[in-house]
Every structure is written in structure tokens, then in C-alpha cells.
C-alpha positions as CSV (number, residue, x, y, z in Angstrom):
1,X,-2.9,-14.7,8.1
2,X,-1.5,-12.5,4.9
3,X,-3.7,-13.5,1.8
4,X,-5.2,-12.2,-1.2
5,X,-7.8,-10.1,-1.3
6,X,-12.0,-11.4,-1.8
7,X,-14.0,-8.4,-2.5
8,X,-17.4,-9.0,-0.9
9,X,-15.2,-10.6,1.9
10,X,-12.9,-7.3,2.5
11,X,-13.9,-4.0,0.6
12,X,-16.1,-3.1,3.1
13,X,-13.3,-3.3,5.7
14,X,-10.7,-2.4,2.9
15,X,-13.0,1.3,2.6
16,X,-12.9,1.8,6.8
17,X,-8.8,1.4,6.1
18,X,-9.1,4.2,3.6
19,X,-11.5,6.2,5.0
20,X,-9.5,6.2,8.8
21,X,-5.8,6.1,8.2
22,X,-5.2,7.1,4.8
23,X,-8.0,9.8,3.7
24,X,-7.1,12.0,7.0
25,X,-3.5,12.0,6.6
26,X,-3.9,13.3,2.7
27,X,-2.7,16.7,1.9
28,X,-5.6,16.4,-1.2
29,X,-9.6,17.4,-0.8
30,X,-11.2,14.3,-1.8
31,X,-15.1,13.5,-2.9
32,X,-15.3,10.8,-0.6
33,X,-19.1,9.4,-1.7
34,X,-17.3,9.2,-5.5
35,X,-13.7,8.2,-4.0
36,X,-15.6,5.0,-2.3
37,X,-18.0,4.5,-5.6
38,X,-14.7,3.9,-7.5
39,X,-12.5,1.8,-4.8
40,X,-14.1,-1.5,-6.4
41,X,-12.6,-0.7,-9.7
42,X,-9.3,0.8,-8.5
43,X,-8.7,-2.5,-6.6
44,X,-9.7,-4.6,-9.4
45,X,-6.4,-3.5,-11.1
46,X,-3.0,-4.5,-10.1
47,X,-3.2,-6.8,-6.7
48,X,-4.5,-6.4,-3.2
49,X,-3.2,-8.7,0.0
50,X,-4.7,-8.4,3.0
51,X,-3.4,-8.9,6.4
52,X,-6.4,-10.7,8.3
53,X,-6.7,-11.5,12.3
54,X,-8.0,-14.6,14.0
55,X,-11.7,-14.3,12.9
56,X,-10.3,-13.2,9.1
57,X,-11.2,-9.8,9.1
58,X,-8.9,-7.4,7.3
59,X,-6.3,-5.4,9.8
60,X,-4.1,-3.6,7.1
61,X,-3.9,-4.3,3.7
62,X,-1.8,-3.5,0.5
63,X,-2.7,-2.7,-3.0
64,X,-0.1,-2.1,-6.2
65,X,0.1,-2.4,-9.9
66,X,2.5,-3.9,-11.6
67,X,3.2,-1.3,-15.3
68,X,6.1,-1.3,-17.3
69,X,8.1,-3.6,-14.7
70,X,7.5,-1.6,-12.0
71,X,5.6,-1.8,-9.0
72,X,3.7,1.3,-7.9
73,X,2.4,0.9,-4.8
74,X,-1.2,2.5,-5.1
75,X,-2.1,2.3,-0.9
76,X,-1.0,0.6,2.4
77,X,-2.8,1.1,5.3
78,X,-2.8,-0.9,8.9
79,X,-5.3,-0.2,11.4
80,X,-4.2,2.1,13.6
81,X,-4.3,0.4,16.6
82,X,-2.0,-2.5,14.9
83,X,0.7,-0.2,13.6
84,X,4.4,-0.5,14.1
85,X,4.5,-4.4,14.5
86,X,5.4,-5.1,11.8
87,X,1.9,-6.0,9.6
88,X,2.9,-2.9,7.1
89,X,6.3,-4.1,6.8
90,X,5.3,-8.0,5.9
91,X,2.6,-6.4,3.3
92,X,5.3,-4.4,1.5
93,X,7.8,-7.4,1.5
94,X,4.4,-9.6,0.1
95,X,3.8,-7.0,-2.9
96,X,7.6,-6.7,-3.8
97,X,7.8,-10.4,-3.6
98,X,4.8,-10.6,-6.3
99,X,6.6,-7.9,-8.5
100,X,9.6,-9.8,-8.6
101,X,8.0,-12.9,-9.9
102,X,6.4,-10.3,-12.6
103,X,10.0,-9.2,-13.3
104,X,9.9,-6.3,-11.9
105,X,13.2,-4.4,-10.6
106,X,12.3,-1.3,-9.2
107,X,9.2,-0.5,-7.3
108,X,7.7,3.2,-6.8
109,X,5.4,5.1,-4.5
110,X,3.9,8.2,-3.1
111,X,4.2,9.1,0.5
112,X,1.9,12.7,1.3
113,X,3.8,15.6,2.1
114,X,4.1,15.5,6.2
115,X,3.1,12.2,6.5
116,X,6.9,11.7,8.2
117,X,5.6,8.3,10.1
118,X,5.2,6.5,6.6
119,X,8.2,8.5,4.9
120,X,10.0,6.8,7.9
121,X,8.5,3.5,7.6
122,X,9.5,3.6,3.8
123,X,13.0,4.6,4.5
124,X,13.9,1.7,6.7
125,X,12.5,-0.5,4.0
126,X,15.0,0.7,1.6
127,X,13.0,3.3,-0.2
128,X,14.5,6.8,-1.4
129,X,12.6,10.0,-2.0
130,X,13.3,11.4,-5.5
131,X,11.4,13.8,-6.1
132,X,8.5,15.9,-4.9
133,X,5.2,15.9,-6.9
134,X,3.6,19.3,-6.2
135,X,0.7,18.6,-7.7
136,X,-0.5,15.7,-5.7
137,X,1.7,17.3,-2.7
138,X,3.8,13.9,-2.1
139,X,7.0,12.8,-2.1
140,X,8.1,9.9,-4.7
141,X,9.8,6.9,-3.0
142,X,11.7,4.7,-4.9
143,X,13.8,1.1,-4.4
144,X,15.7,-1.3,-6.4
145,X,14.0,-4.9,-5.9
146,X,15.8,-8.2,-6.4
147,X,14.9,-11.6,-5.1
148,X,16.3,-13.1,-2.3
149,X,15.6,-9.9,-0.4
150,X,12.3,-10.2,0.7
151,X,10.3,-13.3,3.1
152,X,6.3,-13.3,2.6
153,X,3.6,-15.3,1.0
């Protein structure tokens, strides 16, 4: 079931996504104690789906902004064991889906330097790297969006 994020429901679950399959493949030092203090507020902005399996629990979930027409996707992360069928791929579809009822024609993200299993993933979702961002040591994605391209919720 793909649906919309409940925080006392999911953050807890939401974190373990963070802290497992995004935080170790980050080229950055984080402060993980203050990193997880501030999650609640970084998801309150912008829009969070949630990929959940039979008992509802969060497997992978999605989180973007919408600013200026765009959609920046802020994170994406599947569980590990679930990846590469297809769960990342419906949540991306989901938030571009979303932008494009917010008028949005263009959607943006940052993939972390070496992180070539999620540049690839982008790719054959239509994204192109643009430029690189040494100071965050990732590479910026970008796609064109337009409806009728996209299936999700």
C-alpha cells in the first residue's frame, strides 16, 4: 500500500530508513543524535509517501518539496532487502505525480558522489546529471515532468 505519511505512525521506521540505507552511503560526516532531533521538522515541509507492507509498516519511503515549481526530492530510501522491485520507482512516480498537480515542470535532486546504484536508478527514470556540487560531494539530477507520464496514487 503507497500512502501518505502519519508521523507517530512512521518516523520511527522513517529514521531506521535513514539511518541504514541513506546515512552510510553519504560522502558527508553527519551528527546523527542532531540529524534525528531535526528529521520531524524536515519532514514536516514538502510531502512524505510511504510505501507500507501487509501489517502497514513503512518499507521505503519518499520525501520532496515542492519551491518555486520545482520538485526537489529531499530523500528516498527502500529497505534494503526490498530494493530493485520496483517500490523506489512507484515512490518517485507518486512524488512527481503530486508536483505535477502543484504545477511543477521540472523536478531536481542530489544523488552522493559514488552512490552509482541510485545514479543508475535515477537515470532509467529519466533524470540527468548536471552538475557536480562539491560542497555536499553529489551529483545534481534533473528531469522535465509532464502529466500523463507517470501511474501512482
Amino acid at each position: 500500500m503507497l500512502r501518505v505519511r502519519t508521523p507517530e505512525q512512521d518516523d520511527e521506521i522513517i529514521w531506521s530508513l535513514v539511518e541504514n540505507e541513506l546515512i552510510p552511503k553519504s560522502n558527508l560526516s553527519w551528527d546523527i543524535p542532531q540529524l534525528k532531533k531535526e528529521m520531524p521538522t524536515r519532514l514536516s515541509k514538502g510531502f512524505t509517501y510511504v510505501k507500507a507492507d501487509l501489517v502497514n509498516r513503512p518499507v521505503g519511503f519518499i520525501h520532496a518539496i515542492v519551491i518555486d515549481r520545482i520538485l526537489f526530492i529531499d530523500m528516498l530510501a527502500v529497505h534494503s532487502h526490498l530494493q530493485r522491485k520496483g517500490i523506489g520507482q512507484m515512490l518517485l512516480q507518486s512524488a512527481e505525480k503530486q508536483a505535477i498537480q502543484q504545477s511543477c515542470s521540472s523536478a531536481k535532486l542530489a544523488v552522493d558522489a559514488g552512490n552509482k546504484p541510485a545514479q543508475r536508478f535515477y537515470e532509467r527514470a529519466g533524470y540527468k546529471s548536471t552538475q557536480y556540487l562539491a560542497s555536499l560531494q553529489c551529483w545534481e539530477m534533473c528531469k522535465i515532468i509532464q502529466p500523463g507520464n507517470h501511474s501512482g496514487p
